[in-house]
N, C-alpha and C positions, 0 to 999 in steps of 0.2 A: 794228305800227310803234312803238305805247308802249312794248309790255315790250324792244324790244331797244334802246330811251332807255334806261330802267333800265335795263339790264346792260351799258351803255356807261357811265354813272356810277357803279356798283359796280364796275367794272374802274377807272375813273380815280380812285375813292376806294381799291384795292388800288394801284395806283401810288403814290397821294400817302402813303401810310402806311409802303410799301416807302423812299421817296425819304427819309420822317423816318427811319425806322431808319436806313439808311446814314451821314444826315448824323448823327444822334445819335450813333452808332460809331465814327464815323471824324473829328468834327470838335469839334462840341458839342449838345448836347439844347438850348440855347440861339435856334439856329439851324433850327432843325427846326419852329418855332411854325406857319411859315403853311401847311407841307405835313398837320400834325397838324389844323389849321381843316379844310382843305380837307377830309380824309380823313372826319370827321365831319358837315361841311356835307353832300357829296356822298354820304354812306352815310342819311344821313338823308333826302334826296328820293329815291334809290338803291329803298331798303326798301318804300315806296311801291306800288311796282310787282309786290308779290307779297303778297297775301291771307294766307301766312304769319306775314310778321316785320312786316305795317304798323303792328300797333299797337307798335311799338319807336319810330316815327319821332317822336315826341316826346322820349324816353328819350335818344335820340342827337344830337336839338335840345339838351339839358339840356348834355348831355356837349358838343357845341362850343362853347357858350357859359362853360362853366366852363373848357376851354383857352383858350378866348378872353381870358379874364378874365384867367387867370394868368399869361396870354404880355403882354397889352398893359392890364393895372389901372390905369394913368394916364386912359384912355377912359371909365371907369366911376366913377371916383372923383367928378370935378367937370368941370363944363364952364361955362367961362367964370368962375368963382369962385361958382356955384351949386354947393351938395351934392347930389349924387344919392340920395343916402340919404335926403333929403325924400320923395322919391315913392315910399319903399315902403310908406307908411300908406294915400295915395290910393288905390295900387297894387290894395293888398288891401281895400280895402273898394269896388274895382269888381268884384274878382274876385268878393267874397259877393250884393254886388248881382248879379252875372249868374248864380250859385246863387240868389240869391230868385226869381229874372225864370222859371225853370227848375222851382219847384215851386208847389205848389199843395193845397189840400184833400184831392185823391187818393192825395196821397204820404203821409197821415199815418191816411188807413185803414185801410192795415196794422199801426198800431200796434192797431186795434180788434178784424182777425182776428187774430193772430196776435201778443197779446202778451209771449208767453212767449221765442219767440225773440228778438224787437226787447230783451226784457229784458238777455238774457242776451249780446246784442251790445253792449249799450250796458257793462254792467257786465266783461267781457273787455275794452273800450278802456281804461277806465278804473281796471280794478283790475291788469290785466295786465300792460301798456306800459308806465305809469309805474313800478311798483317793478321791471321790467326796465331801465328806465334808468338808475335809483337803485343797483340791482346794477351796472349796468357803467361808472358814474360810480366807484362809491366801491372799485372794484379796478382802475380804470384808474390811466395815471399820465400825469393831467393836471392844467392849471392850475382854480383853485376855478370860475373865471368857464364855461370851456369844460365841466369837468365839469356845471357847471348845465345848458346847451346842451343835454349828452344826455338831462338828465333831464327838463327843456322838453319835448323834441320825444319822450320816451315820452306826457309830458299831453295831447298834440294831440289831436285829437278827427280824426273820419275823414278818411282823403281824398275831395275829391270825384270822381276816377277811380276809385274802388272798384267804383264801379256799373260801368265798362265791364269792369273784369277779372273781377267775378262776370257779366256777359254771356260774356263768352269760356271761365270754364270751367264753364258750363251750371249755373250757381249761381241765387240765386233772386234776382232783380234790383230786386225791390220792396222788399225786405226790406233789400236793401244802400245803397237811396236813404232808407229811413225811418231805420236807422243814422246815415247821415251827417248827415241833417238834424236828428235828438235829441242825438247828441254836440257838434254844431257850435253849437246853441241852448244847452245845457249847458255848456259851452267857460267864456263869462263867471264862470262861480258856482264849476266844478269847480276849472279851472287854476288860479286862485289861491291855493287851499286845499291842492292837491296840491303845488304847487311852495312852501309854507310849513311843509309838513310833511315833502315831499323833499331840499326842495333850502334848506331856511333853515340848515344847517350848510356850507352851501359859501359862499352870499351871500345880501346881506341882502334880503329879500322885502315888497316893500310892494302889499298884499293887494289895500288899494281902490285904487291906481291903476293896478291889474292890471286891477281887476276894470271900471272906467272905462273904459281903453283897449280892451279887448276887448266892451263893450261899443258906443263907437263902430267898432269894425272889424267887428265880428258882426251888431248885432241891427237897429243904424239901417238898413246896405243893405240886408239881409236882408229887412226889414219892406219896405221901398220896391221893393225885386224883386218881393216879395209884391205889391204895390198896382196895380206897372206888369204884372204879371201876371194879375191880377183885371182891371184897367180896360181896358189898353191891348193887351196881346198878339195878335198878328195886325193889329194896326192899324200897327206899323210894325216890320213883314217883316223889314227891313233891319238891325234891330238884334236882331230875335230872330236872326238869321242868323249875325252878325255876334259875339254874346257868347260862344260858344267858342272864336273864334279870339283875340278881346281878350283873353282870361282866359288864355288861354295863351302870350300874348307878355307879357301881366302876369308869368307867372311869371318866363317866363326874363330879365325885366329886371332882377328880383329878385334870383334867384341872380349874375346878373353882377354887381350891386353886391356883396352878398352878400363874393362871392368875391374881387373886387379889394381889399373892404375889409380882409379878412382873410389877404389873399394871404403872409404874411409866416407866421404860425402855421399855415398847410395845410403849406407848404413844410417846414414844421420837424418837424410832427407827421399831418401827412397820412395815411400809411400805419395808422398805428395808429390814429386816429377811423377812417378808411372799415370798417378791421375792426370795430371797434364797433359802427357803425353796420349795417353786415351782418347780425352777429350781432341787433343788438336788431330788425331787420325780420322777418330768418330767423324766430327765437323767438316773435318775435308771431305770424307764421302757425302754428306749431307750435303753441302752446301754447290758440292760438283754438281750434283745430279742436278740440283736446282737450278745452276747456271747452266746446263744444258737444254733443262727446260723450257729456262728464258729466252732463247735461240730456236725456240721449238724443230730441235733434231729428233731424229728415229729416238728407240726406244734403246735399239741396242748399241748406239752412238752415246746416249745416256749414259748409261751404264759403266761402259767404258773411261768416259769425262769422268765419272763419281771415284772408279774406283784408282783410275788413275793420280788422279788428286790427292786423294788420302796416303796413297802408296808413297812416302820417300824412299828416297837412295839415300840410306842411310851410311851405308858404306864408305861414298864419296865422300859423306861432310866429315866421314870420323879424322879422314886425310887432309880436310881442309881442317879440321882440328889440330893435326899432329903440326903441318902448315905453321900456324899460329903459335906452336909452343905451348898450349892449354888443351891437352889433350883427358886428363885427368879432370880437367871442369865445363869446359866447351863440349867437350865430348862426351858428358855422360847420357844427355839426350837421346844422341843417336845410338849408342851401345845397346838401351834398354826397347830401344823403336821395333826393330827384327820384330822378338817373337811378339807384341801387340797387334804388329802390323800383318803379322802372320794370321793369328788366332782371328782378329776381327773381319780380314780380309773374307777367307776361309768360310765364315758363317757366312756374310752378305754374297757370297757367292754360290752356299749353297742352297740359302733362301731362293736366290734369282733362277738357279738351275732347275728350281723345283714349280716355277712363273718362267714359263717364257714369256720372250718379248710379244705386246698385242703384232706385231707384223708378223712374227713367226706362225702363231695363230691362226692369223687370217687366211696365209698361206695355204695351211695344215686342212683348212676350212674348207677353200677350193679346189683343191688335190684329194680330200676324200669325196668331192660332193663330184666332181668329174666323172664322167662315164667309164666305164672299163670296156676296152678294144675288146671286138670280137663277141 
């Protein structure tokens, strides 16, 4: 009875996206905004319903909320002569609080077994992304402020989804949580240093109150996630329950500021940022795996490097946007990052899930080839 819900709202989401086409063709793309909502609303509960494409239904949450934005930006801008753009600081440092709430002492023993690979992740975020951004800033042809943007959001430290997509392509999951939790504590010290040394020919970079604000968006929740995760955890269910789903309507309010704020320069240069943007996620995975290679770790140590790499925290930089005061050019980067970073991740993991790793194999190899007791 559920899955034929779902495939009654993947068919009403192929209606509504047929019904924009037409009117886009034949009338105006104008006019076509609330069959485009629809078509994503409904393809995102839609997707749900199939163990396939579920982990998309976030990806394709990103993606209505950014037509959203850009069909009706008046809604996202101000309400009542309040700025919306205030609460993407709070925003994000609920989002790190319910990352701190989420780890724990356990997450940082893998840096104890196995620190060669946690090295060599942390040093691919860091030396990779950024001078890939820096590349495709300073051959693009964009303005000084948005060129920063890209090379911002190569600085980012991991996403905290990383861990689900090295889950889904039988990557090594421990390893992709201690990543994100070293680059994301790291974030304070490095980004500012990166982005003075990247990006101080495009605009002017003031270090410590880089390193200031990233410090209240990082280390303060971060720590206090820590404390309510030590003291209180299990004691109230309801919000351990509860801080995934927050952290995730965090984002997407994010990007809808984000995008309304900037709705004016997507329009103009859209097309050619999303390429960009493509390209520096594509390359991060590529080039991770490679530097994994070069370290000749496991296979599912790889995997992890590759896809941790390409995955920004795109969230944080929007904050380190807002930070800055260029939240509308700095930040259109990371607004548009979510769902690329979703869709692309999503395939290369479920490529990998369908290859396990040669160790998993080999395993599989000697556990069937073993004798059976009795």
């Amino acid at each position: 009875m559920k899955l034929n819900i779902y495939r009654i709202l993947i068919g009403l989401a192929v209606l509504s996206l047929i019904a924009a086409l037409i009117i886009s063709f034949n009338k105006s793309i104008a006019l076509a905004g609330p069959f485009l909502i629809a078509f994503f609303v409904l393809l995102a509960i839609g997707v749900r319903g199939f163990s396939l494409v579920r982990g998309l239904t976030f990806s394709i949450s990103v993606l209505a909320v950014v037509v959203t934005a850009l069909y009706y930006p008046e809604h996202f801008v101000e309400y009542r002569g309040f700025e919306l753009a205030v609460l993407i600081m709070p925003l994000i440092q609920l989002i790190m609080f319910g990352m701190g709430c989420s780890m724990g002492v356990k997450d940082f023993v893998e840096l104890a077994r196995a620190p060669k690979s946690v090295f060599v992740g942390v040093a691919s975020q860091f030396i990779i992304m950024p001078f890939l951004g820096f590349a495709l800033a300073s051959y693009g042809n964009f303005s000084p402020e948005i060129s920063a943007g890209i090379i911002l959001l190569g600085c980012a430290p991991t996403s905290v989804t990383a861990s689900v997509m090295c889950y889904l392509a039988r990557a090594n999951v421990a390893l992709a949580i201690t990543i994100t939790s070293v680059t994301t504590l790291l974030a304070p010290l490095v980004i500012p240093l990166l982005m003075k040394l990247l990006a101080g020919g495009f605009i002017e970079i003031d270090v410590l109150g880089m390193m200031w604000g990233l410090v209240k968006m990082v280390f303060i929740p971060i720590a206090a996630g820590l404390l309510f995760n030590k003291f209180l955890s299990g004691k109230a269910k309801w919000l351990d329950n509860a801080m995934p789903l927050i952290s995730m309507i965090g984002v997407l309010i994010i990007v809808a500021i984000i995008i309304a704020a900037g709705r004016e320069s997507i329009l103009s240069i859209g097309v050619e940022l999303v390429v960009n943007v493509v390209v520096l996620v594509t390359l991060g995975y590529f080039f991770g795996y490679w530097f994994g290679r070069l370290f000749k770790l496991k296979e599912r140590d790889i995997r992890t490097i590759s896809i941790s790499t390409g995955m920004q925290n795109a969230g944080l930089i929007s904050g380190i946007a807002k930070v800055m005061g260029k939240i509308a050019t700095v930040g259109l980067a990371t607004a548009i990052c979510g769902p690329i970073m979703g869709v692309t991740s999503s395939i290369l993991a479920a490529y990998w899930n369908d290859n396990p790793p040669k160790e998993d194999r080999v395993t599989k190899e000697i556990e069937d080839a073993a004798p059976v007791p009795g």
